[in-house]
C-alpha angles and dihedrals in degrees: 000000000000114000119222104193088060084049096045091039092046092055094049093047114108100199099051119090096219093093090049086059098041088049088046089053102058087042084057088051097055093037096054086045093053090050088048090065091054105048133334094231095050094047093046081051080054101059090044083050106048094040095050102042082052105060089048090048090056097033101038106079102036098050084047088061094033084065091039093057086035093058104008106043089034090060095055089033102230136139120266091187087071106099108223092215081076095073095062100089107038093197080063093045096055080044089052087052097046096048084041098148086224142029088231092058089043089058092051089044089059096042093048084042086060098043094036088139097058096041093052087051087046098057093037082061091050096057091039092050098040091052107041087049084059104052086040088064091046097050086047093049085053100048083046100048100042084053081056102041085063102044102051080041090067097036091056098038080054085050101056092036093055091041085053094057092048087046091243134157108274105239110210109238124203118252117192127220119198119280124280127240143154147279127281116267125216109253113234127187095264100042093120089067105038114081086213101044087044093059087047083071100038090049092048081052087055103044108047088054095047085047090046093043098041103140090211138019091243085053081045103052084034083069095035095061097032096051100043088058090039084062093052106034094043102038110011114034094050101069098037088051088053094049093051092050095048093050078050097058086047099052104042098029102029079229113144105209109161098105115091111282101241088068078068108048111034085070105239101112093050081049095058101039082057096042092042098222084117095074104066087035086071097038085059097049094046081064094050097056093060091067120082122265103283091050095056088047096056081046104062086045086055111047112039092156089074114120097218090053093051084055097052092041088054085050091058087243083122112040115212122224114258091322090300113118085258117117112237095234090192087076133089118249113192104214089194087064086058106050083048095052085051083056099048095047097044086056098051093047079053082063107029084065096048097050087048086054086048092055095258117135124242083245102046090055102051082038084058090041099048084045088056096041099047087043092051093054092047088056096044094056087031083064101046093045103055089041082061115035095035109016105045089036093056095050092045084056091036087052087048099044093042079086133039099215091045097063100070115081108270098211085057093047101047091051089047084054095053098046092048081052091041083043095230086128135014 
């Protein structure tokens, strides 16, 4: 049965690197289409382009860690799945051991609590690894497939020449552009542990060296355009799309929609506004975010009957321990996600009683709120898709075919050029 909370969550969350393939994907389409108007051979070199260097933009980096916890992190025997991020408040730290879902797990979070040095060099190593063994394959795939590129030109251009000459059909021949990847991403102090903000590094990597080492200038002004749009449209736009729709949710429906949409749709939430447990349930938590840190922390291990930390534990904020009611305390919790999602639920209880004193039903009102949410995801990819795959693709051929001489492939060009002069051909 396909669930469509998890699809529609997945696509609205902006840590998961599912939109960016569904977005790349649409950018591959138009892409391949636009090279399709200016030559067959170069638009069928764009598809093998765009879906390779896809598949190593999405793959690269986590296979490179998967082998750095599988050798690395094996040989000191400690645990990967301990997110680093939770060193950094020792009063949380003593809390993460102590609500450890196994005793197992407890014994490798002392051991990594003793050794916490070594384990934050080691996972700078990892990211650092992980990600300059990326952009080195890249680099390699490039200088590979340039080498390629020049040669299968001339070999073609001989080709035709020599058909020409015979009077033969001229058989169309593939020529291959470097590889395409995307914008450069702002780097931000947790990049390293975000999927999304990890690709944002490894993009700007990518794309300085495919710029500097741009074999035309109409190579050159084709990646211009298409990875700055690449950085907006990819990285940028989304989440302030998402933002305007949801103030405007908010402004023209009183709807508050910015908690993960499965907090919407499995039902729970709607259960506890009827039932009005909800409502201490913020009044306690408006009490618990007034501790410090630690505090908060204990909190969330201690009352799981809290509405508002069912709520963030359905959104995947908490991640459970192997699907048992035990929190997994080698993972992050962003405290700060927390005290957002209170806000946002608060909020909606503020409106939820004010529609019921209005004559509106529990359930016509979530059934209003999931139809805005999933609407305003759809948008919000709709737009970043078409921005992609028809808008960026048809500059980029407006640009080429504002000249004549400008709408052939320059590489092409360019090697036709050097064997008339080398009179291999005439």
């Amino acid at each position: 049965m396909v669930n469509i909370a998890a699809i529609y969550s997945t696509l609205g969350n902006p840590n998961s690197l599912i939109p960016l393939l569904v977005k790349d994907s649409a950018s591959t389409t138009g892409m391949t289409a636009g090279s399709m108007i200016t030559g067959r051979e170069e638009g069928q070199d764009r598809l093998i382009d765009e879906v390779g260097t896809e598949i190593i933009w999405l793959c690269a980096i986590p296979a490179f860690k998967w082998l750095f916890d599988k050798t690395i992190f094996k040989s000191f025997n400690l645990d990967s799945e301990f997110d680093v991020r939770n060193l950094k408040n020792k009063d949380i730290l003593e809390k993460i051991k102590e609500h450890a879902p196994t005793e197992d797990i407890k014994k490798n979070l002392e051991k990594i609590a003793k050794k916490q040095g070594l384990f934050k060099n080691l996972a700078l190593y990892k990211f650092f690894f992980s990600t300059g063994m990326a952009v080195a394959s890249y680099i390699g795939l490039t200088r590979a497939k340039q080498t390629y590129t020049e040669n299968k030109i001339k070999k073609n251009l001989i080709a035709e020449y020599n058909a020409q000459k015979a009077k033969q059909n001229n058989n169309d021949k593939q020529n291959t552009d470097k590889p395409s990847f995307k914008g450069i991403g702002e780097v931000v102090k947790n990049f390293a542990f975000s999927p999304v903000r990890n690709m944002w590094l490894l993009d700007g990597a990518i794309t300085t060296e495919r710029l500097a080492d741009s074999r035309t200038p109409q190579e050159f002004a084709g990646y211009a355009i298409k990875e700055g749009s690449i950085l907006c449209f990819m990285y940028y736009a989304g989440g302030k799309i998402q933002k305007a729709l949801e103030n405007r949710a908010l402004k023209k429906h009183n709807r508050t929609i910015g908690l993960d949409v499965r907090v919407y749709e499995n039902g729970n939430l709607q259960k506890a506004f009827e039932s009005g447990t909800v409502k201490q349930s913020l009044e306690i938590f408006k009490k618990a975010i007034t501790l410090n840190d630690a505090d908060l922390y204990e909190f969330i291990h201690k009352n799981p009957e809290n509405d508002i930390i069912k709520s963030a534990k359905e959104a995947k904020m908490i991640k459970m321990y192997n699907k048992t009611d035990k929190i997994d305390t080698r993972k992050y919790i962003d405290l700060d996600e927390i005290k957002n999602a209170y806000k946002n639920i608060d909020a909606l209880y503020t409106q939820y009683l004010d529609a019921i004193k209005k004559g509106d039903t529990a359930e016509n009102f979530f059934k209003h709120v999931k139809k805005l949410k999933r609407n305003s995801i759809l948008m919000n990819i709709g737009s970043c898709m078409f921005a992609l795959g028809v808008v960026t693709p048809a500059v980029m051929l407006a640009k080429r075919f504002m000249s004549k001489d400008n709408a052939e492939f320059q590489t092409k060009k360019e090697i036709r050029e050097q064997l008339i002069k080398e009179g291999i051909i005439a």
